[in-house]
C-alpha positions as CSV (number, residue, x, y, z in Angstrom):
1,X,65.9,-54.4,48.5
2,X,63.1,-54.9,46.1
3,X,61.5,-51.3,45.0
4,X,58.1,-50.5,43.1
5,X,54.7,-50.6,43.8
6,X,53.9,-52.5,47.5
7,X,49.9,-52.8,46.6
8,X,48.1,-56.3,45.9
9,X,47.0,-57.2,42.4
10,X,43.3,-56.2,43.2
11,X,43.9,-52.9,44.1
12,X,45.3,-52.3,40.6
13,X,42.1,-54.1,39.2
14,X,39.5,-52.1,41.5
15,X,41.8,-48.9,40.2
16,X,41.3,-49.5,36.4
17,X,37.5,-51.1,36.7
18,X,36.8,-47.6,37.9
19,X,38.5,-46.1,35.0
20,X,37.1,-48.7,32.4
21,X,33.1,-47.9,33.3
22,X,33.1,-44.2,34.7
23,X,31.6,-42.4,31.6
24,X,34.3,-40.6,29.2
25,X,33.4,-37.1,28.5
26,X,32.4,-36.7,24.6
27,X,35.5,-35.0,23.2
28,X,34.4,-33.8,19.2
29,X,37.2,-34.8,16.7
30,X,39.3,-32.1,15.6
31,X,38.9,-31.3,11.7
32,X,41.7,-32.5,9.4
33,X,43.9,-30.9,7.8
34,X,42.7,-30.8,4.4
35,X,39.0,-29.6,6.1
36,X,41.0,-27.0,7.8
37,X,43.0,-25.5,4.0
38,X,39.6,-25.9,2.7
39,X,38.0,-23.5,4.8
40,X,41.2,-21.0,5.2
41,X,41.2,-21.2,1.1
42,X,37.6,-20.3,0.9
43,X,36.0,-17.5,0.5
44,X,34.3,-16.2,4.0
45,X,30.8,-15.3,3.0
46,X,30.4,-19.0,1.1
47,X,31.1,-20.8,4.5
48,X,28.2,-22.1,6.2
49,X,27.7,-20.7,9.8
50,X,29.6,-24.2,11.5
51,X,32.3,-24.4,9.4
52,X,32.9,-20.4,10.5
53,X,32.8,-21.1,13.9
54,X,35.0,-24.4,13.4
55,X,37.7,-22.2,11.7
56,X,37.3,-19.5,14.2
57,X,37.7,-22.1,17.2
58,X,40.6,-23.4,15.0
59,X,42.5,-19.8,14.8
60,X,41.8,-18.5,18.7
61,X,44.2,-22.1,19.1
62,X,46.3,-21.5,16.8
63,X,48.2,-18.5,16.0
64,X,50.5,-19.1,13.3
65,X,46.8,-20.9,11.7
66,X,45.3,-17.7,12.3
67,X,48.2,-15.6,10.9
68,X,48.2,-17.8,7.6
69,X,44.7,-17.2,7.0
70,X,45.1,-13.7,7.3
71,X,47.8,-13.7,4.7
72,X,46.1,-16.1,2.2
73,X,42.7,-14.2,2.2
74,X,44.8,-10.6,1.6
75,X,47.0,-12.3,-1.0
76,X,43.0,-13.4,-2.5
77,X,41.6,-9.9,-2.0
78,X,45.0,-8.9,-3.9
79,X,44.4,-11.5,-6.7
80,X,40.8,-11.4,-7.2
81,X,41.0,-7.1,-7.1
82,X,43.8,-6.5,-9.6
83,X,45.6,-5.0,-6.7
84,X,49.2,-5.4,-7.4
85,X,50.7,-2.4,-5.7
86,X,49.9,-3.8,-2.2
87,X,52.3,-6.7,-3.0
88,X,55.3,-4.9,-1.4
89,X,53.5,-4.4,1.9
90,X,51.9,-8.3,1.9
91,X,55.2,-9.4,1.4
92,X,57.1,-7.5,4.5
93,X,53.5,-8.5,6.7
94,X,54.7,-12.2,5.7
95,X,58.5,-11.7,6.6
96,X,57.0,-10.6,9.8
97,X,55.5,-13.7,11.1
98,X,57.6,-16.8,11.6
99,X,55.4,-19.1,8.8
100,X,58.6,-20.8,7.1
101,X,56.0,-21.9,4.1
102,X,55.3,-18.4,3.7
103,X,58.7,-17.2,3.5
104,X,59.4,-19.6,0.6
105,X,56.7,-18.3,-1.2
106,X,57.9,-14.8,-0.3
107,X,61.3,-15.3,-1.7
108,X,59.9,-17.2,-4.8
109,X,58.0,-13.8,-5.5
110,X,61.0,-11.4,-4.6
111,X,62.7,-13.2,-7.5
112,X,60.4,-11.8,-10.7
113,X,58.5,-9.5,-8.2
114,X,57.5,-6.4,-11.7
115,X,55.9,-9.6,-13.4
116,X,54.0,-10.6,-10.4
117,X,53.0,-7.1,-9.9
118,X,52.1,-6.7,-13.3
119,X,50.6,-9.8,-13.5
120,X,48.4,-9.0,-10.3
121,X,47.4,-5.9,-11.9
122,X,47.3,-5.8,-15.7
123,X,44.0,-7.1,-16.8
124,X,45.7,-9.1,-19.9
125,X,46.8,-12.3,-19.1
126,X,48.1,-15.5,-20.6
127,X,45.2,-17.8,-20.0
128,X,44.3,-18.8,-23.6
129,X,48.1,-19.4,-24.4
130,X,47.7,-21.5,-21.5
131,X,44.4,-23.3,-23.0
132,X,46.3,-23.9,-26.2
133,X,49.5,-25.5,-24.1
134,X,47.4,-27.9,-22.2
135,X,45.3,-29.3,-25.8
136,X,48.4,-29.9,-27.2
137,X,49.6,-31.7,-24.1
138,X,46.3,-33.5,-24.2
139,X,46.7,-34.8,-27.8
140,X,50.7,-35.6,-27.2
141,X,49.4,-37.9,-24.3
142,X,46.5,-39.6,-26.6
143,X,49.5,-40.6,-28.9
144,X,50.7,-42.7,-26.1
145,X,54.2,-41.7,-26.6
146,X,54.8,-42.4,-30.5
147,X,57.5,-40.7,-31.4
148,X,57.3,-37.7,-34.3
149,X,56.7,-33.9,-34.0
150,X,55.3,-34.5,-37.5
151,X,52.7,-36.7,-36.5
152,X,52.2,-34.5,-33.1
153,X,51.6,-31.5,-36.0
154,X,48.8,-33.3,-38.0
155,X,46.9,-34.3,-34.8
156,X,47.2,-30.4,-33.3
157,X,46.2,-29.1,-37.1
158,X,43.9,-31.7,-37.8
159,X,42.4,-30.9,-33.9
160,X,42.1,-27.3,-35.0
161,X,40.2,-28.0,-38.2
162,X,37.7,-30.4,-37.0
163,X,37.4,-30.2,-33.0
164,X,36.0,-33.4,-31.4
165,X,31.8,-32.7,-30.3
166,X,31.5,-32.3,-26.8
């Protein structure tokens, strides 16, 4: 007893002629990913008035999208505002929502949580111990790998006394 579909071959034509030319509504393409961090990483006065309403369309569909932008832009206001005290209560409005990324982050923080307090408050800061870490790095790579910290010495002292112009 042969089952399936009993029509005739046209009637499957006819059926997807009709779906080939009847007009397809325009559907907009949904912003990638990296549009999407962009404007969750940015700060919300510098957005232009689309991208807001894209990102606000974005968050009404997405919750945990809108919960992670909540949380990134207090951790800025945090950052940018030397206000380090309110890290204990970010960090328990994080364990709160179910954003796995976020609870890594979390737990990375718990682990050294006075320096990051200190370090999101304290206006002193390690930046130009930084700057120095990341010229030396520079000139170690120019030396394409010789070996020597003698030789890595005269470049960083010879650097120091007679910077290259700019």
């Amino acid at each position: 007893m042969p089952l399936g579909y009993k029509g005739s071959y046209q009637r499957v034509r006819a059926y997807l002629r009709k779906k080939r030319t009847s007009p397809r509504p325009a559907a907009a393409r949904p912003p990638s990913p990296r549009t999407v961090a962009g404007w969750i990483l940015s700060r919300p006065e510098t957005l232009t008035e689309p991208e807001q309403l894209h990102l606000k369309t974005v968050r009404a569909h997405c919750p945990e999208l809108d919960a992670l932008t909540r949380h990134v832009r207090s951790f800025a206001d945090m950052l940018t505002e030397r206000q380090g005290e309110r890290l204990p209560h970010w960090l328990d409005a994080v364990r709160k929502d179910d954003l796995p990324s976020l609870h890594t982050l979390a737990s990375g923080i718990d682990r050294d949580l006075d320096a990051v307090i200190a370090g999101l408050t304290l206006r002193w800061n390690s930046g130009a111990v930084e700057g120095h870490v990341n010229r030396i790095k520079m000139l170690k790579l120019q030396m394409f790998g010789r070996p020597g910290f003698h030789l890595l010495r005269k470049r960083v002292l010879l650097y120091t006394r007679h910077p290259a112009p700019h």
